[in-house]
C-alpha positions as CSV (number, residue, x, y, z in Angstrom):
1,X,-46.1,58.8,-10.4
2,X,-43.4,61.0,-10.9
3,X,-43.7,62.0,-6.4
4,X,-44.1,58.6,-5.5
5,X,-40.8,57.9,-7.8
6,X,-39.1,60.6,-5.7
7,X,-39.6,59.2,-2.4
8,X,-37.8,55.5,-3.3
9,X,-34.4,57.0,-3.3
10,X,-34.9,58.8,0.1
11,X,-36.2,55.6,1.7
12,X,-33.2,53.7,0.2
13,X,-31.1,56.6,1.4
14,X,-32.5,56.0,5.1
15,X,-32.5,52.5,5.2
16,X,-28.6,52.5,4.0
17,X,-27.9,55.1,7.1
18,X,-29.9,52.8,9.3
19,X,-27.9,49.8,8.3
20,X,-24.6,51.8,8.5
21,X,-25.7,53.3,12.1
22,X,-26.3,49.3,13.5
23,X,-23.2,48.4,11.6
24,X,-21.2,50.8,13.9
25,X,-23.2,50.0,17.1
26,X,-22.1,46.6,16.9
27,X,-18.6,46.9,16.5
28,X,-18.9,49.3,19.1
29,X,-20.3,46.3,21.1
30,X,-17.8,44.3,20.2
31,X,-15.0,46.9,21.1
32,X,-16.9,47.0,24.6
33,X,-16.8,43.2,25.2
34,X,-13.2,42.9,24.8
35,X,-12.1,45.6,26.7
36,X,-14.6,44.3,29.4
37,X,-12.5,40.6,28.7
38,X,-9.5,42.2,29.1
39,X,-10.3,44.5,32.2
40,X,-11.6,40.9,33.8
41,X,-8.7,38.5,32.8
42,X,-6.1,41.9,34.2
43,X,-7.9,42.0,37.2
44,X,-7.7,38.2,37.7
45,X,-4.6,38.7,37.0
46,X,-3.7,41.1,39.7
47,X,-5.5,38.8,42.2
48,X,-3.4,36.1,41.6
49,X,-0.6,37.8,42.1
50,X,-1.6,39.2,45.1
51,X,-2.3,35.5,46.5
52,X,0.5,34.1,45.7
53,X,2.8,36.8,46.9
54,X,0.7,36.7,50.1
55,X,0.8,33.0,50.5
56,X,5.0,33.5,50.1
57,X,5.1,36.2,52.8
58,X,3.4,33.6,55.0
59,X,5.4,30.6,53.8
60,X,8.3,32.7,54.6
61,X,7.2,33.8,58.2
62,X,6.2,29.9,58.4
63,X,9.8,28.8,58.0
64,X,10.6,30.4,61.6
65,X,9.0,27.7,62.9
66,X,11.8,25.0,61.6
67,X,14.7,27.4,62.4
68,X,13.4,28.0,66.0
69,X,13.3,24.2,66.0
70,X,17.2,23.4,65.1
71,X,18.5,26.5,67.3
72,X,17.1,24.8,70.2
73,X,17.9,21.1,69.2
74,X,21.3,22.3,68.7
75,X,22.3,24.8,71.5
76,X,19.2,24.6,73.7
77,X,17.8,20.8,74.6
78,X,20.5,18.6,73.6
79,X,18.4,17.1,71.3
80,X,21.4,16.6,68.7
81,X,23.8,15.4,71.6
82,X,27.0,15.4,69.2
83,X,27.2,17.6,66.5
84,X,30.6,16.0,65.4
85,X,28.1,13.2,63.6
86,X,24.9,13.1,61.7
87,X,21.6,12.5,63.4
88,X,19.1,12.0,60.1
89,X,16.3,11.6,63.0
90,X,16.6,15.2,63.8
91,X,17.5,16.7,60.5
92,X,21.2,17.0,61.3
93,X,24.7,16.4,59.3
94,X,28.0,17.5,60.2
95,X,29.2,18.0,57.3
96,X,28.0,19.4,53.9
97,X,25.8,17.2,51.9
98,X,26.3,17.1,48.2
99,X,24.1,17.7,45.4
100,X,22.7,21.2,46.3
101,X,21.8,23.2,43.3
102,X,23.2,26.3,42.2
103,X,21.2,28.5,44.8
104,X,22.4,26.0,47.6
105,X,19.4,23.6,48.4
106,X,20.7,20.4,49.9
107,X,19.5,17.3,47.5
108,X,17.3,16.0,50.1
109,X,14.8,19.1,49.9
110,X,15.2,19.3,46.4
111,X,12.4,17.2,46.2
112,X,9.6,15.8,48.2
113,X,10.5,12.1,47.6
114,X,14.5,13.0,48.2
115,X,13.3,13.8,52.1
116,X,16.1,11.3,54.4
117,X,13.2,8.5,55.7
118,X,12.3,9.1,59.2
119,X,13.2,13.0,59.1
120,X,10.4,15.0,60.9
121,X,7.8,17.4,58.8
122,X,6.1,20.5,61.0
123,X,2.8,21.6,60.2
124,X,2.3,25.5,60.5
125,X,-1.0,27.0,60.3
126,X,-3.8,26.3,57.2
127,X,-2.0,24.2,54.8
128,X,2.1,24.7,55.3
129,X,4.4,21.8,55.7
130,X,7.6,22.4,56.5
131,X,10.9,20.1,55.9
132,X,14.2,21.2,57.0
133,X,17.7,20.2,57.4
134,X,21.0,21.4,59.7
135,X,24.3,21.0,57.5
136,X,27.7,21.6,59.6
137,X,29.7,24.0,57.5
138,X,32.6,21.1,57.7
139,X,33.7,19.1,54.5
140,X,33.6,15.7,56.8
141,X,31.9,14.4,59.8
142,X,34.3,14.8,62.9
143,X,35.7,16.9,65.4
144,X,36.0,20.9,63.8
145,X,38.9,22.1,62.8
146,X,40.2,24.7,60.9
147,X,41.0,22.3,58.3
148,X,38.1,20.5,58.0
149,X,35.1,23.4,59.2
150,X,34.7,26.9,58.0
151,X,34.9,28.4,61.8
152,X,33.9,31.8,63.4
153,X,36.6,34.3,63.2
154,X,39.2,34.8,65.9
155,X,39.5,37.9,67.9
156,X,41.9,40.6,66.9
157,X,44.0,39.5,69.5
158,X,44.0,35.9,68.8
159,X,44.8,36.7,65.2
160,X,47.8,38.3,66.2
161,X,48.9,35.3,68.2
162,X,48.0,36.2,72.0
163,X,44.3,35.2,72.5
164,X,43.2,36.1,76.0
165,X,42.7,33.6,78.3
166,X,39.1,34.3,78.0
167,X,38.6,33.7,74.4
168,X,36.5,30.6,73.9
169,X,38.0,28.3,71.2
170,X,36.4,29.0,67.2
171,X,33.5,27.0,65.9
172,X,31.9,25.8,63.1
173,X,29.0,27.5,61.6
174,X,25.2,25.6,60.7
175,X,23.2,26.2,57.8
176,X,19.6,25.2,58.1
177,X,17.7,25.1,55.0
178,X,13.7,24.9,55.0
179,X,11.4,23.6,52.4
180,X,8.0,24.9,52.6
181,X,5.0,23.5,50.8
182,X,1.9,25.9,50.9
183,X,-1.8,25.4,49.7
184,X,-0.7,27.1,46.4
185,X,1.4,24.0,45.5
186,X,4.6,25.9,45.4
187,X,8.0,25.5,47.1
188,X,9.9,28.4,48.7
189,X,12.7,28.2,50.6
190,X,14.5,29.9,53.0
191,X,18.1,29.3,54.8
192,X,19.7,31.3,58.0
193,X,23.0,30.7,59.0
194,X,23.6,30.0,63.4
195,X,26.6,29.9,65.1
196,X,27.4,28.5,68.8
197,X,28.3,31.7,70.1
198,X,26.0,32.8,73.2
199,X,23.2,34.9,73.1
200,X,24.1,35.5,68.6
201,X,23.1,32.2,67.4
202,X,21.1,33.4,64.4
203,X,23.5,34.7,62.4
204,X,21.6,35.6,58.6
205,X,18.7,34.4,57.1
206,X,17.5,35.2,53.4
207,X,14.7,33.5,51.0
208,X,16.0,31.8,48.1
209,X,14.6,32.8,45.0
210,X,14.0,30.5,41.8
């Protein structure tokens, strides 16, 4: 009696370390499955931000399209045959619109539904719309002046009163802004500056950030 006595407390002794052995295996489990939750949702992560800085590059390279578009209409193939007044048909005001925001959208791209009615969209590639609109650097429509335009800078000479004969006369600048809506669902935009000087009409061009 007194063996079989002996033997209970090294049973309960083994059954204790077997219990505390599965207690550690599972919350070394448990450990396992959240790092492998959190090594998932980082890589997802990751991805996304991948995608969407992929789908911005392209929205980006995208807004070319537009720009290409008002150079030529402007300077090219006369399709805005006076610049001095606004042609909403081809995207074009001459004069600043009001209501941009504080990184210098126009009001009418603000928005989808602010769009003028009629204004052409472009299609580009899988997905990409693109709305855009030509502002005249001016402060009202009509002829440019110095007055009423922000105009290219004279030459040296002209500055100092005796322009050559040769000097063409200054001119206003154009903003063109683009709007482009990609699969993703988000905006970006992108504005470049053109000027009416030959052979240097595409002056600057940057993407705006939020």
């Amino acid at each position: 009696m007194k063996a079989r006595r002996s033997l209970l407390p090294s049973a309960r002794r083994l059954a204790v370390e077997r219990g505390v052995v599965l207690f550690v295996a599972l919350i070394a489990t448990l450990a396992l499955m959240l790092g492998g939750m959190a090594l998932v949702r980082a890589v997802a992560t990751d991805t996304a931000i991948g995608g969407n800085i992929a789908t911005r590059q392209q929205a980006t390279v995208a807004a070319s399209v537009a720009i290409e578009h008002d150079v030529a209409a402007l300077f090219e193939n006369g399709a805005i045959a006076d610049a001095t007044h606004d042609d909403p048909v081809n995207n074009y005001f001459a004069a600043r619109q009001a209501g941009e925001d504080a990184r210098g959208v126009p009001r009418a791209l603000q928005s989808v539904s602010d769009y003028p009615e009629g204004a052409a969209t472009i299609a580009v590639g899988t997905g990409f719309t693109l709305r855009h609109l030509v502002e005249r650097l001016c402060v009202t429509e009509g002829p440019a002046s110095i007055e009423n335009c922000t105009l290219s800078a004279p030459s040296t000479a002209a500055a100092s009163g005796t322009p050559p004969a040769a000097e063409p006369p200054r001119a206003p600048y154009y903003r063109v802004t683009v709007r482009i809506d990609g699969p993703a669902g988000a905006a970006t935009f992108v504005q470049a500056m053109l000027g009416e000087a030959a052979n240097r009409h595409r002056l600057s061009w940057r993407v705006l950030d939020e």
